[in-house]
N, C-alpha and C positions, 0 to 999 in steps of 0.2 A: 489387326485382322491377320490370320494364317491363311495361307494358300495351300492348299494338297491338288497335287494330280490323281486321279483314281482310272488306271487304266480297268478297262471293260473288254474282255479276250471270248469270244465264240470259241470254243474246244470242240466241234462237231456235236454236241448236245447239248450243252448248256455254258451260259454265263459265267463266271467268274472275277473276280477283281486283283488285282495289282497294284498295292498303294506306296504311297513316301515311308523311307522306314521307318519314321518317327510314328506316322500313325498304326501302321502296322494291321491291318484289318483286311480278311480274307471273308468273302463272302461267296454264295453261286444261286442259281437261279435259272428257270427254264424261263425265264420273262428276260427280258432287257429292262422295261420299267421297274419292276416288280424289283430285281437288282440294283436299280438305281433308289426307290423309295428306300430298301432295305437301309442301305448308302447312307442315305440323307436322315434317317434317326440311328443310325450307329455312330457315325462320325461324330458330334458331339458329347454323347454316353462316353463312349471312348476317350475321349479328349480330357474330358473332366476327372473321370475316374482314375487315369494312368497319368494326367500331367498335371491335375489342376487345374486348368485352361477354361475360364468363362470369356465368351466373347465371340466377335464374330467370325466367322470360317466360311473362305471360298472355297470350293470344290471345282475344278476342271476335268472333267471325263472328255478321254480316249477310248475311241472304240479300236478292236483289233479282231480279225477275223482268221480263224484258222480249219485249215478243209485239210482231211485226208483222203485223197484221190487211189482208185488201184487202175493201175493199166491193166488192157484187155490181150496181154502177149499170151 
């Protein structure tokens, strides 16, 4: 079995992903699920395609949130 981390980063409007660089897969999304279902049928396409690779695949999601703030000076 492979394990990939797939971090999940909020940019002020939508989702995006962050993956291991062997799977290498950039996705976005204005869902969090919607981002993650995406996730969970690319990551094996990908896997097959560029390595070869049948079998099974954990996936661990990281969520990360990022705000840009303006101060009221």
């Amino acid at each position: 079995m492979r394990t990939y981390i797939v971090k999940m980063i909020w940019d002020n409007d939508y989702w995006h992903t962050n993956t291991d660089s062997d799977l290498g897969i950039t996705l976005t999304s204005s869902s969090f699920d919607k981002l993650v279902e995406r996730v969970r049928l690319a990551v094996p396409e990908m896997l097959e395609l560029n390595c070869g690779y049948v079998g099974d695949v954990e996936l661990i999601f990281e969520t990360e949130r990022k705000e840009t703030l303006r101060t009221s000076a």
